[in-house]
C-alpha positions as CSV (number, residue, x, y, z in Angstrom):
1,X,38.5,-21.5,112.5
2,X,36.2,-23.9,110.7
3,X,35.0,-20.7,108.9
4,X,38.5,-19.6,107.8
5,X,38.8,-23.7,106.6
6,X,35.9,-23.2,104.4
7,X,36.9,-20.3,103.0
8,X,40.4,-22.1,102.4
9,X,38.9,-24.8,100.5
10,X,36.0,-22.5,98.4
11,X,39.4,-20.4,97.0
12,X,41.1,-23.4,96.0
13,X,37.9,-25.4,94.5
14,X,37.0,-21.7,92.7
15,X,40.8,-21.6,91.3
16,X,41.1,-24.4,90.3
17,X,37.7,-24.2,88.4
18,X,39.1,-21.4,86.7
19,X,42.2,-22.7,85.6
20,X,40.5,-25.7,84.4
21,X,38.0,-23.3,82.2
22,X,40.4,-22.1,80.2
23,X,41.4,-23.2,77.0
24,X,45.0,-25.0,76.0
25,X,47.5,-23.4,74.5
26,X,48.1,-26.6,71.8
27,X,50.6,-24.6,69.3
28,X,54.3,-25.3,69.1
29,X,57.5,-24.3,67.3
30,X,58.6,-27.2,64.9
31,X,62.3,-27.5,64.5
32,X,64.7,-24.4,65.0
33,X,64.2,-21.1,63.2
34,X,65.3,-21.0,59.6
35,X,67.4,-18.0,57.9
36,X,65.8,-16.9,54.7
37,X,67.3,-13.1,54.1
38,X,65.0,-12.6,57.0
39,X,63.9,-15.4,59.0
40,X,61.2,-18.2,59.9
41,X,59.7,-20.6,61.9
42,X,57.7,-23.9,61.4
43,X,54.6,-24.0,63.6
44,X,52.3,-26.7,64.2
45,X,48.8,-26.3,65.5
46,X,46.2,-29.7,66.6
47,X,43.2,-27.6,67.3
48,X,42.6,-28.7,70.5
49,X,40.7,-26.0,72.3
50,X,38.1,-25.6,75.0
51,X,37.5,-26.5,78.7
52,X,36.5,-29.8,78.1
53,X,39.6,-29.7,75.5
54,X,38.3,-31.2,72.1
55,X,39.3,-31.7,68.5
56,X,38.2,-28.3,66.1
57,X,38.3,-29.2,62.7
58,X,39.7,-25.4,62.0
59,X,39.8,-24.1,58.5
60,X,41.0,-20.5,59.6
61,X,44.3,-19.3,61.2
62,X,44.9,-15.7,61.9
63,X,48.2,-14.4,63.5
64,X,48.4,-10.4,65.3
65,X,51.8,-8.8,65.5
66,X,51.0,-7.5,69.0
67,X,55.0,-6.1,69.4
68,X,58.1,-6.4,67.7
69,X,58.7,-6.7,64.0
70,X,56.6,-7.4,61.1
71,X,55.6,-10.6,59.1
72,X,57.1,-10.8,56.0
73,X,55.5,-11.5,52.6
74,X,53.9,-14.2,52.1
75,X,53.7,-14.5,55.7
76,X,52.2,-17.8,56.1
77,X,53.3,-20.8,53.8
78,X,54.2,-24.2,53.2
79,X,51.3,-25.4,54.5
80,X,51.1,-29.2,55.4
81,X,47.8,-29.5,54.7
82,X,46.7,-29.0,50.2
83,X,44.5,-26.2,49.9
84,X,45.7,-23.7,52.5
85,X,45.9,-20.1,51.1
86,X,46.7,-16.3,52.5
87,X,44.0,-13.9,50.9
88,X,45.4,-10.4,49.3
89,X,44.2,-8.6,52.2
90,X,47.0,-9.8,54.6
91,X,49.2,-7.0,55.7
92,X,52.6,-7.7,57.9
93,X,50.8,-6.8,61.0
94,X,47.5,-9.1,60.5
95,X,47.9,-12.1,58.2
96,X,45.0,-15.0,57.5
97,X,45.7,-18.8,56.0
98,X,42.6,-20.4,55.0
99,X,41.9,-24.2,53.9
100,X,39.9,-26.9,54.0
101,X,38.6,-28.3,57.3
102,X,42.1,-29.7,59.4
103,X,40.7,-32.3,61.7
104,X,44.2,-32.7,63.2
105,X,47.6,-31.3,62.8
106,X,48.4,-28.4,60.4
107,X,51.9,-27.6,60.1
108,X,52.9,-24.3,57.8
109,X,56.0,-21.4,58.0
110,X,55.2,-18.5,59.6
111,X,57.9,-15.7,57.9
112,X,59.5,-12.2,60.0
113,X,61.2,-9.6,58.8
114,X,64.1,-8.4,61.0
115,X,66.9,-10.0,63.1
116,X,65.6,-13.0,65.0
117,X,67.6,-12.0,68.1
118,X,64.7,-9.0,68.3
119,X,62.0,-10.1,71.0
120,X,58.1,-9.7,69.6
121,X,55.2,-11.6,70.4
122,X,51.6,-12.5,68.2
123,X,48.2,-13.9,68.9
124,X,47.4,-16.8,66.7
125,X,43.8,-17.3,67.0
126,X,41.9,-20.7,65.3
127,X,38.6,-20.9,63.8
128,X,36.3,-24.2,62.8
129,X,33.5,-23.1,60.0
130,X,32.1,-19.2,62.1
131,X,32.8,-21.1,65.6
132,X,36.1,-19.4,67.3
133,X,38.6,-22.5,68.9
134,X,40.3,-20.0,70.5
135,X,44.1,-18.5,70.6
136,X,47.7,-19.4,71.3
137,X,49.6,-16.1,72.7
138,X,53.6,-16.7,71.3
139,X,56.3,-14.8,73.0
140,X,59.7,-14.7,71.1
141,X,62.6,-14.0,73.4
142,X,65.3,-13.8,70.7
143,X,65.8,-17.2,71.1
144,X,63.2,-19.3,72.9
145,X,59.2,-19.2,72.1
146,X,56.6,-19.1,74.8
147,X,53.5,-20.6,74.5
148,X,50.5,-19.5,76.5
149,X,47.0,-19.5,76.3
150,X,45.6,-16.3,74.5
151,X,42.6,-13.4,75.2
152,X,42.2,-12.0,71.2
153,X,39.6,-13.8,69.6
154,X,37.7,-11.4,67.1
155,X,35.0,-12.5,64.8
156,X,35.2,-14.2,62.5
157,X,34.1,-11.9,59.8
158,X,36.1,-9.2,61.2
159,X,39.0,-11.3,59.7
160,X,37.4,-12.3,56.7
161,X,35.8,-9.4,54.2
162,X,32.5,-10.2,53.3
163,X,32.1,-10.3,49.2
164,X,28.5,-8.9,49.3
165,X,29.7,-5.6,51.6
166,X,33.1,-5.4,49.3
167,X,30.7,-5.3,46.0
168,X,27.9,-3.0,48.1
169,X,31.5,-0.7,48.7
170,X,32.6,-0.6,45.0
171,X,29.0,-0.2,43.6
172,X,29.0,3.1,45.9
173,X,31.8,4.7,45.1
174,X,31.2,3.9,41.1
175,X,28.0,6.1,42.0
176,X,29.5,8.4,43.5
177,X,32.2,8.5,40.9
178,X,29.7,8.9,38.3
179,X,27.4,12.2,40.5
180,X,31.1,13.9,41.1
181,X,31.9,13.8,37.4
182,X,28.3,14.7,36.0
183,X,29.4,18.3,38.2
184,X,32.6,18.5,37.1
């Protein structure tokens, strides 16, 4: 019996450990969802991340379509913050705002394309400087968003090209260019 107690309370301190390690799911819809041809939503994120939970003063957003429909061109805007931009290389299934360091909120229009009544949900992973915060997983229902706390967290430069590698990649294929065409 005393056994079986321990074990009792060793399951419920290890749970609870658990659930406190985890980080904290701080994003939130802002507002309802506006019409726009398409549609979007507000979103505001405070960068608090972490077990202990602390401020990130984030300068990179990146949001994964992980179901559903497709972001819509220019995906991410009207940024709260001056200075925020999304790079060329966004695509309507993996889209990236970057800025100067927010040490608080950050609110900015996230855009879809489709019928809002169509469920989807994204990752929206946070980054301060090449530290990861961590990520907010967002469930549309058709009506209702759901915010939990999220698994995707890829690197940092695995979001963000690298100028020296995209250079090293054009320099090749000008070489290559130039051998093909000398045997031609």
């Amino acid at each position: 019996m005393v056994v079986m107690k321990k074990l009792i309370v060793l399951c419920a301190g290890l749970s609870m450990l658990l659930a406190t390690n985890s980080a904290f799911a701080d994003l939130i819809a802002v507002g309802e969802p506006v019409d726009i041809g398409s549609w979007a939503q507000r979103l505001q994120e405070d960068g608090f991340y972490g077990s202990p939970s602390h401020d990130h003063t984030f300068d990179l957003i990146a949001v994964r379509v992980c179901s559903g429909p497709v972001l819509k061109g220019p995906f991410l805007e009207i940024f709260s913050s001056a200075g925020w931009t999304v790079p060329a290389y966004s695509t309507p299934m993996l889209a990236v705002a970057q800025g100067p360091g927010v040490p608080g909120v950050l609110q900015w229009n996230i855009d879809f394309s489709g019928d809002k009544t169509i469920p989807f949900a994204l990752d929206i992973a946070v980054y301060a400087g090449n530290e990861y915060a961590g990520t907010t997983h967002a469930v549309w229902s058709g009506s209702a968003w759901t915010f939990t706390v999220g698994n995707w967290g890829p690197a940092r430069a695995a979001l963000v090209p690298v100028p020296a590698a995209v250079l090293l990649g054009l320099l090749g294929l000008g070489a290559a260019g130039v051998k093909l065409r000398r045997f031609v």
